[in-house]
N, C-alpha and C positions, 0 to 999 in steps of 0.2 A: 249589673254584674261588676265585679272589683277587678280588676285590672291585675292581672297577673306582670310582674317587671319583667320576666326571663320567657314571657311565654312571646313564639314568632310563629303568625298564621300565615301560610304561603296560597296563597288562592290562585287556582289553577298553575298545576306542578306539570306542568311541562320540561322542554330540554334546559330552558334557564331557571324554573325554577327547583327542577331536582338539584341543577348542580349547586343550588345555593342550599339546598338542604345539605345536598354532601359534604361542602366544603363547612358547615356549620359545626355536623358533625365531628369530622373528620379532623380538626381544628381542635375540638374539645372545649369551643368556646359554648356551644350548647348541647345537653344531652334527649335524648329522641325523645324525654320524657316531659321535654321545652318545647316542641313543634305540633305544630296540627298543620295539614295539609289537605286541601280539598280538591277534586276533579269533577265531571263530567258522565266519566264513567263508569260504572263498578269496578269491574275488571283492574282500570287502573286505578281504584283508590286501593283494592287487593293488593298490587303488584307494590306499592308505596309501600304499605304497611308493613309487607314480608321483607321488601329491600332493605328498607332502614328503620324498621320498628317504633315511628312514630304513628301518633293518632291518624287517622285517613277518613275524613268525610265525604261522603256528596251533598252537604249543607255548606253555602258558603257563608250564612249567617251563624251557624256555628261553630264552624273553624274563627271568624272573627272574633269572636262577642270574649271579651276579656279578655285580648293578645297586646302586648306592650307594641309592637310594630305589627301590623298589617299587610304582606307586600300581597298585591297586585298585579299577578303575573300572566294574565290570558291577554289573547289577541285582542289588539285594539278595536274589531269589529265588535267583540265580546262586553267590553266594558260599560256599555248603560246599561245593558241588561242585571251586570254583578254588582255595580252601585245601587243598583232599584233594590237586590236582595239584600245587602249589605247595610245599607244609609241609616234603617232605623235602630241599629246594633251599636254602630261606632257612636264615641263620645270623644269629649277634647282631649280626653287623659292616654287617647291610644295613639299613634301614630302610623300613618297612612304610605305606605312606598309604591310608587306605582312605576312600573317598569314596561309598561306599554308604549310602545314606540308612539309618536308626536302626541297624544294627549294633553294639552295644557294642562297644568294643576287647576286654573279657574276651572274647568270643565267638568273636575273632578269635583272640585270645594263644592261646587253647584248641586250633587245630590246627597251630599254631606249637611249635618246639624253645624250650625254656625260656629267658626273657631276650630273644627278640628283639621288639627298639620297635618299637611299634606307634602311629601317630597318625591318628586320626579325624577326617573333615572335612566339613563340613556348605554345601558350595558352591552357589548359585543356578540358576537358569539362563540369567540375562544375561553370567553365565561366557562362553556362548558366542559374544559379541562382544565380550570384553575387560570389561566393566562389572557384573561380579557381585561377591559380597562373600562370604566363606566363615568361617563359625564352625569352630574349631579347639581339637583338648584332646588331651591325653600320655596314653596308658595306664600301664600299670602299670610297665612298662621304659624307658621313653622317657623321655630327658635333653633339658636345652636345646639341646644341641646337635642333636640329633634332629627336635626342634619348628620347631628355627630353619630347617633342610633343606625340611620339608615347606612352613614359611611362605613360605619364596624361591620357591619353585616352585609355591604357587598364586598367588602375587601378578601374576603372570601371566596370572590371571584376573580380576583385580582386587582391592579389597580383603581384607582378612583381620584375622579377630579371637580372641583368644585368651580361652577361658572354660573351668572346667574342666566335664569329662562331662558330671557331673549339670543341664547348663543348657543340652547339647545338644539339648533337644525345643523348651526353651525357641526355640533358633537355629531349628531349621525351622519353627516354628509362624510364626515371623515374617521370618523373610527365605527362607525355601527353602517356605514356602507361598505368599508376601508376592506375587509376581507374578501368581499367581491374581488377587488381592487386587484390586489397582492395573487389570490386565486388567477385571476386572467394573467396576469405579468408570469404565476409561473406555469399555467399552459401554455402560454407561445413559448417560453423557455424550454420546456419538453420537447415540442416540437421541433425548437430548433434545432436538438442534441440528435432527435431521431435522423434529419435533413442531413446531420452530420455524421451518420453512422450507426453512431450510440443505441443499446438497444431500451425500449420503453422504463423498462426497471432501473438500468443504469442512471437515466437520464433522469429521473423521476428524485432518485435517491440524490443525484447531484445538486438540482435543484432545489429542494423543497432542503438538506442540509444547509446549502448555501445561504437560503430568506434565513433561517434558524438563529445561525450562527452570524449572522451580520447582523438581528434583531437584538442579540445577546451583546454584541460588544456595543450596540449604539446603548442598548440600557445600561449594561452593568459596568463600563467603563466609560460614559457618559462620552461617548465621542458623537460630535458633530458628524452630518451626513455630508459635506464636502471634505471633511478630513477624512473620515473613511476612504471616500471616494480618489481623493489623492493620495492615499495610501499605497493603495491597489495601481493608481494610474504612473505610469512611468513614460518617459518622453520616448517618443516614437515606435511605444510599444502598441499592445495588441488591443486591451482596454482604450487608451483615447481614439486608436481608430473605429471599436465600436459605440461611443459616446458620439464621435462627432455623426454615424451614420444616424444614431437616435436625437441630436440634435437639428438634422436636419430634417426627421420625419415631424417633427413638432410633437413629439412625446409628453417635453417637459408645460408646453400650452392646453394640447387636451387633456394631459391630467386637475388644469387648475380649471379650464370650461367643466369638466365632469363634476366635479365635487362642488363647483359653484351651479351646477344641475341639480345636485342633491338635493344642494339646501336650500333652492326655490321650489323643488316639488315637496321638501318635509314642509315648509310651511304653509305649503297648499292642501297636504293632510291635514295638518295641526286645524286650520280653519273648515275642515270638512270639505274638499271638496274630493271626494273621488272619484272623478271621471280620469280620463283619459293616460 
């Protein structure tokens, strides 16, 4: 089958891979009449179809077969199984994205025909409203031009960054865990407004603007996180006396033990081991 250039097969269209159909959309970089999307289960290849008016399969070999990119979107438990449907479909002329968290691209190439690029991608989950950030690496076939394919088409979900493999666990420990992260810092923050009075709505709303609007000026006014931070801090004001109390709780240590946690148990997925 020939290879269509503008065609994008999304296999299994879940929460990241609707929003990359939306953002595709919605972008106008491709029209619904450029997508096939495959699920699992009627119902939701229905719900696709009526949402955004592309093709809707529950074939994932033919949602593939002739798509210039490939992504690769179901759970990592998921994945031999959609390789086994898929493998005899793909050729070297398509391009493979796989967005399954620690999956080595070897692992992938492995039930792939020899030579077809394969690119890995390590996307958030603020993906889902346009504001996530995806670490990205080539396997072992994949050319720039192949990278440059899958980068266009998550920037759609927001940023994107290029690092090779070996600093992929790196990438989830910190940005594809990093929401956990941010989520717990502003549940104790909640809590603590409540501690103070404030009622849950107030607090909530205080909170959750504050990560917003401090995320915004570190991006889009490119300021450092200790200039921020000494922005805000003034001598023997109210900020450094609660810096020095979260200094001394060892805040700034287990945040670096945590995410050096991450990214010893992603590369103990990546190797298959799931126990414990």
């Amino acid at each position: 089958m020939a290879v269509d250039e503008r065609r994008i097969a999304v296999l299994g269209a879940g929460k990241i891979g609707e929003a990359l159909v939306s953002g595709l959309l919605s972008s106008g970089w491709r029209d619904p009449s450029d997508i096939v999307v495959s699920s699992r289960r009627a119902e939701r290849v229905a719900e696709l179809a009526a949402r955004h008016d592309v093709v809707a399969t529950l074939s994932n070999a033919e949602a593939a077969a002739g798509a210039a990119l490939v992504v690769i979107a179901v759970k990592p438990q998921d994945i031999a199984a959609l390789l086994g449907e898929i493998g005899p479909v793909i050729t070297d002329e398509q391009t493979v994205l796989s967005v399954a968290a620690a999956i080595p691209t070897a692992r992938i190439e492995s039930f792939l025909a020899p030579g077809v690029p394969v690119v890995r991608a390590m996307p958030n989950t603020p993906s889902v409203v346009h504001e996530g950030v995806a670490g990205l690496c080539a396997g072992a076939h994949a050319g720039d031009a192949h990278v440059t394919l899958a980068e266009e088409a998550l920037a759609h979900l927001g940023a994107v960054v290029r690092v090779p493999e070996k600093l992929m666990d790196a990438v989830t420990a910190v940005s594809g865990s990093g929401p956990a992260y941010f989520a717990l810092l502003a549940e104790a923050m909640i809590e603590a407004g409540l501690l103070l009075g404030l009622s849950r709505e107030i607090s909530t709303q205080l909170v959750v603007q504050t990560m917003l609007g401090t995320a915004k000026q570190m991006r889009d006014r490119k300021m450092h996180p200790v200039e921020l931070r000494e922005m805000v801090t003034s001598p023997g004001g109210t900020t450094i006396a609660a810096i020095r109390e979260l200094e001394i709780a060892g805040v700034r240590a287990a945040f670096l033990n945590a995410i050096q946690a991450a990214m010893v148990r992603s590369r103990e997925l990546a190797a298959g081991d799931a126990s414990s």
